[in-house]
N, C-alpha and C positions, 0 to 999 in steps of 0.2 A: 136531812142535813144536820139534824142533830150530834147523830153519832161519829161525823168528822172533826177531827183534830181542829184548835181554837185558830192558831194561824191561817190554815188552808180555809176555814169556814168566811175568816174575815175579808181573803182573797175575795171569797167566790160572792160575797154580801156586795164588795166594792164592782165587781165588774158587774153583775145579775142589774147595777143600778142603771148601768150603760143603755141607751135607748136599743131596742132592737136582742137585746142578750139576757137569754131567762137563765133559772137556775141551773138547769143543766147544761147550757150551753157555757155559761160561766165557769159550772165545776169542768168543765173538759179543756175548757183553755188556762186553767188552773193547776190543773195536772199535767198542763203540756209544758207549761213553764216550771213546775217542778221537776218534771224528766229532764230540762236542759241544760247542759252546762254550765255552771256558775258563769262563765265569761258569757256567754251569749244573756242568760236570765239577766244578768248586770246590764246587756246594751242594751235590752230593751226597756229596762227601768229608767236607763239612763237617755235614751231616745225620748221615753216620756215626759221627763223633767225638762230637755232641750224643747222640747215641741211649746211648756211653758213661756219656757224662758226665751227662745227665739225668735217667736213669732209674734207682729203687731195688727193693726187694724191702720187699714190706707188710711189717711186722713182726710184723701180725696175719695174715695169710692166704698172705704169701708170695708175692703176684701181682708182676709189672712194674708199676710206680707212679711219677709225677711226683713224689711226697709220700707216708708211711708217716706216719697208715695212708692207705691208698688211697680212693678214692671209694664203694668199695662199704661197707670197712668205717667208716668215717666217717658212714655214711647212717643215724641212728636210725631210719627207718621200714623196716629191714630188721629181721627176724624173728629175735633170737639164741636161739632155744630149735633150731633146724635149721642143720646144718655140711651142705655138702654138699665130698666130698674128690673131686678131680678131680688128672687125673695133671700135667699143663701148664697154662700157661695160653691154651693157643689152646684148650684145651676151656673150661675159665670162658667165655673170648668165647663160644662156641657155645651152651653156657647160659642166658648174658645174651643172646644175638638172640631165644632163645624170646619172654623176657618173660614170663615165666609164673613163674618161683621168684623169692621173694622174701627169701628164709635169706640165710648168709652160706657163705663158703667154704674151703675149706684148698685150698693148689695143694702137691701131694707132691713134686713136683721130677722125677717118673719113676716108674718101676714097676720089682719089683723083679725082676733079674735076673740069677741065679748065672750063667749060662755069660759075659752081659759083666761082670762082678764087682760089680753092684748087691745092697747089702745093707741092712738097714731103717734102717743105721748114713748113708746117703749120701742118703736121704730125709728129709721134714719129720717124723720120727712125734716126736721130742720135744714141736715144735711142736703136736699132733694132741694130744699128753698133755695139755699145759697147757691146751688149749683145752676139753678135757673136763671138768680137775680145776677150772676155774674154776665149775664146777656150773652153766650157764646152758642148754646141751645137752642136749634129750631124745633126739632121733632125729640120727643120723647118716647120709646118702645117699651113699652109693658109687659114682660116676659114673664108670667107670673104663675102660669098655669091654670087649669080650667076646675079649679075643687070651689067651693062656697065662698071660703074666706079668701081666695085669690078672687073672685067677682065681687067682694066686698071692700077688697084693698083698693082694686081697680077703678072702681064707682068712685072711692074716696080719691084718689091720687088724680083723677080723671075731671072730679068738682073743683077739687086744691087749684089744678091747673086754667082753669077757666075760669075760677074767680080771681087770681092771683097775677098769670101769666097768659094773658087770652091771647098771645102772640106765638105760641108756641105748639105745635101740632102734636095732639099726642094717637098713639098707634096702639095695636096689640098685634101678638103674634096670631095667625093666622089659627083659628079650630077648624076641627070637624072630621071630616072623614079621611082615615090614614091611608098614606100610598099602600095597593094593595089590597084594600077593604074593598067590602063587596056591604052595599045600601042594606040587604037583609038580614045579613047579621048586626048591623049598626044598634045600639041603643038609641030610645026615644030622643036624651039631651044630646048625644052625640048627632043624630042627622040635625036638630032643632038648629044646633051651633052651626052647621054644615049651610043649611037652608038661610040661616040670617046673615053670616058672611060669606054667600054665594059672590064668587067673582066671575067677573065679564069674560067671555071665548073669543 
Protein backbone atom coordinates (compact mmCIF):
# COMPACT_ATOMS: atom_id res chain seq x y z
CA UNK A 1 0.00 0.00 0.00
CA UNK A 2 2.78 2.00 0.35
CA UNK A 3 3.72 2.66 -3.11
CA UNK A 4 0.13 3.88 -4.15
CA UNK A 5 -0.47 7.35 -4.96
CA UNK A 6 -1.49 9.81 -1.42
CA UNK A 7 -5.07 10.35 -2.67
CA UNK A 8 -6.10 6.79 -3.68
CA UNK A 9 -4.22 5.35 -0.37
CA UNK A 10 -6.43 7.68 1.71
CA UNK A 11 -9.57 6.45 -0.30
CA UNK A 12 -8.68 3.04 0.34
CA UNK A 13 -7.57 3.78 4.36
CA UNK A 14 -11.35 5.25 4.53
CA UNK A 15 -13.22 2.41 3.10
CA UNK A 16 -10.63 -0.66 4.49
CA UNK A 17 -12.25 1.08 8.01
CA UNK A 18 -15.88 -0.10 6.80
CA UNK A 19 -16.89 -3.38 8.80
CA UNK A 20 -16.70 -6.41 6.61
CA UNK A 21 -13.94 -4.50 3.81
CA UNK A 22 -10.10 -5.32 4.01
CA UNK A 23 -7.59 -3.75 2.23
CA UNK A 24 -7.87 -5.21 -0.91
CA UNK A 25 -11.30 -5.17 -1.09
CA UNK A 26 -11.17 -1.43 -0.54
CA UNK A 27 -8.34 -0.83 -3.13
CA UNK A 28 -10.72 -2.56 -5.70
CA UNK A 29 -13.85 -0.52 -5.06
CA UNK A 30 -11.24 2.36 -5.08
CA UNK A 31 -10.23 1.88 -8.53
CA UNK A 32 -13.70 1.14 -9.63
CA UNK A 33 -14.80 4.54 -8.68
CA UNK A 34 -11.77 6.01 -10.17
CA UNK A 35 -12.54 4.13 -13.59
CA UNK A 36 -16.12 5.95 -13.36
CA UNK A 37 -17.25 8.80 -14.88
CA UNK A 38 -16.95 12.01 -13.13
CA UNK A 39 -20.84 12.16 -13.18
CA UNK A 40 -21.65 8.91 -11.90
CA UNK A 41 -18.19 9.10 -9.10
CA UNK A 42 -20.16 12.61 -8.15
CA UNK A 43 -23.65 10.57 -7.35
CA UNK A 44 -22.32 8.38 -5.56
CA UNK A 45 -20.54 10.85 -3.25
CA UNK A 46 -23.37 12.64 -3.43
CA UNK A 47 -25.84 9.69 -2.47
CA UNK A 48 -23.37 9.33 0.54
CA UNK A 49 -23.67 12.76 1.92
CA UNK A 50 -27.66 12.40 1.27
CA UNK A 51 -27.79 9.15 3.15
CA UNK A 52 -26.36 11.73 6.13
CA UNK A 53 -28.29 14.17 5.59
CA UNK A 54 -31.57 12.39 4.96
CA UNK A 55 -32.08 10.03 7.19
CA UNK A 56 -33.40 9.95 10.99
CA UNK A 57 -34.00 7.64 13.79
CA UNK A 58 -37.94 6.87 14.54
CA UNK A 59 -38.55 8.44 17.73
CA UNK A 60 -41.03 5.72 18.23
CA UNK A 61 -39.03 2.57 17.35
CA UNK A 62 -35.64 3.79 16.55
CA UNK A 63 -35.42 2.39 13.02
CA UNK A 64 -33.60 4.58 9.96
CA UNK A 65 -36.41 6.72 8.61
CA UNK A 66 -36.97 9.46 5.90
CA UNK A 67 -39.52 10.94 8.59
CA UNK A 68 -40.18 10.16 12.61
CA UNK A 69 -42.31 8.37 13.09
CA UNK A 70 -41.44 6.15 10.35
CA UNK A 71 -43.72 4.26 7.90
CA UNK A 72 -44.19 1.35 10.03
CA UNK A 73 -45.14 3.28 13.04
CA UNK A 74 -47.36 5.77 11.31
CA UNK A 75 -49.35 2.82 9.91
CA UNK A 76 -52.70 2.55 12.15
CA UNK A 77 -53.41 -0.97 10.69
CA UNK A 78 -50.46 -2.20 12.68
CA UNK A 79 -51.21 -4.06 15.87
CA UNK A 80 -49.97 -1.88 19.07
CA UNK A 81 -50.93 -4.49 21.76
CA UNK A 82 -47.30 -6.58 20.09
CA UNK A 83 -43.51 -4.88 20.36
CA UNK A 84 -41.48 -6.96 18.68
CA UNK A 85 -37.46 -5.93 19.97
CA UNK A 86 -34.97 -6.75 17.22
CA UNK A 87 -31.13 -5.89 17.69
CA UNK A 88 -30.62 -3.59 14.26
CA UNK A 89 -32.44 -2.65 11.86
CA UNK A 90 -31.26 -4.91 8.85
CA UNK A 91 -33.29 -7.44 11.15
CA UNK A 92 -36.75 -5.33 11.24
CA UNK A 93 -36.05 -5.58 7.22
CA UNK A 94 -35.78 -9.43 7.51
CA UNK A 95 -39.05 -9.34 9.37
CA UNK A 96 -40.73 -7.07 7.26
CA UNK A 97 -39.81 -9.59 3.94
CA UNK A 98 -41.71 -12.29 5.78
CA UNK A 99 -44.92 -10.31 5.68
CA UNK A 100 -46.35 -12.18 8.17
CA UNK A 101 -46.11 -9.74 11.62
CA UNK A 102 -48.03 -7.19 11.72
CA UNK A 103 -47.12 -5.57 15.50
CA UNK A 104 -44.82 -2.81 15.81
CA UNK A 105 -41.18 -2.58 16.76
CA UNK A 106 -38.21 -1.43 19.01
CA UNK A 107 -34.75 -1.66 17.13
CA UNK A 108 -32.20 -1.95 20.46
CA UNK A 109 -29.39 -0.32 18.74
CA UNK A 110 -27.10 -3.88 19.55
CA UNK A 111 -26.89 -6.37 22.13
CA UNK A 112 -25.31 -6.32 24.95
CA UNK A 113 -21.80 -6.75 25.56
CA UNK A 114 -19.36 -6.51 28.42
CA UNK A 115 -16.12 -7.65 26.97
CA UNK A 116 -16.72 -4.62 23.99
CA UNK A 117 -18.13 -2.26 26.69
CA UNK A 118 -21.88 -2.59 25.77
CA UNK A 119 -24.12 -1.84 28.63
CA UNK A 120 -28.03 -1.65 28.82
CA UNK A 121 -27.00 2.17 29.36
CA UNK A 122 -25.71 2.40 25.36
CA UNK A 123 -29.05 0.60 24.09
CA UNK A 124 -32.76 1.65 23.45
CA UNK A 125 -34.12 0.10 26.87
CA UNK A 126 -35.40 3.61 28.16
CA UNK A 127 -37.00 3.72 24.94
CA UNK A 128 -38.42 -0.16 25.70
CA UNK A 129 -39.62 1.38 29.21
CA UNK A 130 -41.82 4.01 27.74
CA UNK A 131 -43.05 1.81 25.27
CA UNK A 132 -44.36 -0.40 27.91
CA UNK A 133 -45.44 2.17 30.45
CA UNK A 134 -47.70 3.65 27.74
CA UNK A 135 -49.85 0.37 28.71
CA UNK A 136 -50.82 -0.55 24.97
CA UNK A 137 -48.37 -3.68 25.10
CA UNK A 138 -49.46 -7.30 25.95
CA UNK A 139 -46.76 -9.42 24.53
CA UNK A 140 -43.31 -8.59 23.87
CA UNK A 141 -41.30 -10.73 20.97
CA UNK A 142 -37.73 -11.09 21.26
CA UNK A 143 -36.21 -11.36 17.97
CA UNK A 144 -32.75 -11.31 18.73
CA UNK A 145 -31.06 -14.22 17.68
CA UNK A 146 -29.34 -17.27 19.17
CA UNK A 147 -25.30 -15.90 19.54
CA UNK A 148 -24.32 -15.27 23.57
CA UNK A 149 -24.81 -11.78 23.76
CA UNK A 150 -28.40 -12.02 22.21
CA UNK A 151 -29.00 -14.76 25.36
CA UNK A 152 -27.62 -12.05 27.50
CA UNK A 153 -29.79 -9.17 26.22
CA UNK A 154 -32.79 -11.55 26.41
CA UNK A 155 -32.12 -12.68 30.21
CA UNK A 156 -31.86 -8.89 30.67
CA UNK A 157 -34.91 -7.53 28.80
CA UNK A 158 -36.72 -10.66 30.01
CA UNK A 159 -35.87 -9.70 34.11
CA UNK A 160 -36.55 -5.77 33.14
CA UNK A 161 -39.88 -7.02 32.07
CA UNK A 162 -40.82 -8.98 35.21
CA UNK A 163 -39.66 -6.66 37.52
CA UNK A 164 -41.10 -3.61 35.99
CA UNK A 165 -44.15 -4.94 33.77
CA UNK A 166 -45.22 -8.47 35.26
CA UNK A 167 -48.44 -7.87 33.11
CA UNK A 168 -47.04 -8.17 29.96
CA UNK A 169 -45.99 -11.52 28.10
CA UNK A 170 -42.85 -11.66 26.77
CA UNK A 171 -41.95 -14.50 23.86
CA UNK A 172 -38.94 -15.27 21.76
CA UNK A 173 -38.70 -16.51 18.37
CA UNK A 174 -38.74 -20.02 18.04
CA UNK A 175 -34.91 -22.08 17.90
CA UNK A 176 -33.58 -25.15 16.86
CA UNK A 177 -33.73 -27.18 14.15
CA UNK A 178 -34.20 -25.61 10.39
CA UNK A 179 -36.86 -26.57 7.92
CA UNK A 180 -35.08 -29.23 6.11
CA UNK A 181 -32.35 -30.29 8.62
CA UNK A 182 -31.86 -33.64 9.32
CA UNK A 183 -31.05 -34.28 13.84
CA UNK A 184 -27.41 -35.69 12.55
CA UNK A 185 -26.01 -33.16 11.28
CA UNK A 186 -27.51 -30.84 13.97
CA UNK A 187 -24.77 -29.16 16.32
CA UNK A 188 -24.87 -30.08 20.07
CA UNK A 189 -26.50 -26.23 21.05
CA UNK A 190 -28.59 -26.43 18.05
CA UNK A 191 -30.64 -29.82 19.03
CA UNK A 192 -30.10 -28.45 22.97
CA UNK A 193 -32.36 -25.26 21.85
CA UNK A 194 -34.51 -27.69 19.63
CA UNK A 195 -35.02 -30.19 22.69
CA UNK A 196 -35.96 -27.28 25.24
CA UNK A 197 -38.51 -25.48 23.12
CA UNK A 198 -39.91 -28.79 21.86
CA UNK A 199 -43.56 -27.91 20.87
CA UNK A 200 -46.81 -29.96 21.20
CA UNK A 201 -48.05 -32.25 17.94
Amino acid sequence: MQNIPGPLREVVEQLSSLPGVGPKSALRIALTLLKMPRERANGVAKSILDLRENLCLCEECACLAEASPCAICADPAREVDQLCVVPEWDALLAMEDMGVYRGRYLVLGGLLSPLDGVSPANLETERLRRHLRAGHVRELILALGATLDAEATASFIKNLVEAEFSDINVSRLAQGIPMGGEVKFMDRETLRQSLVHRQKV
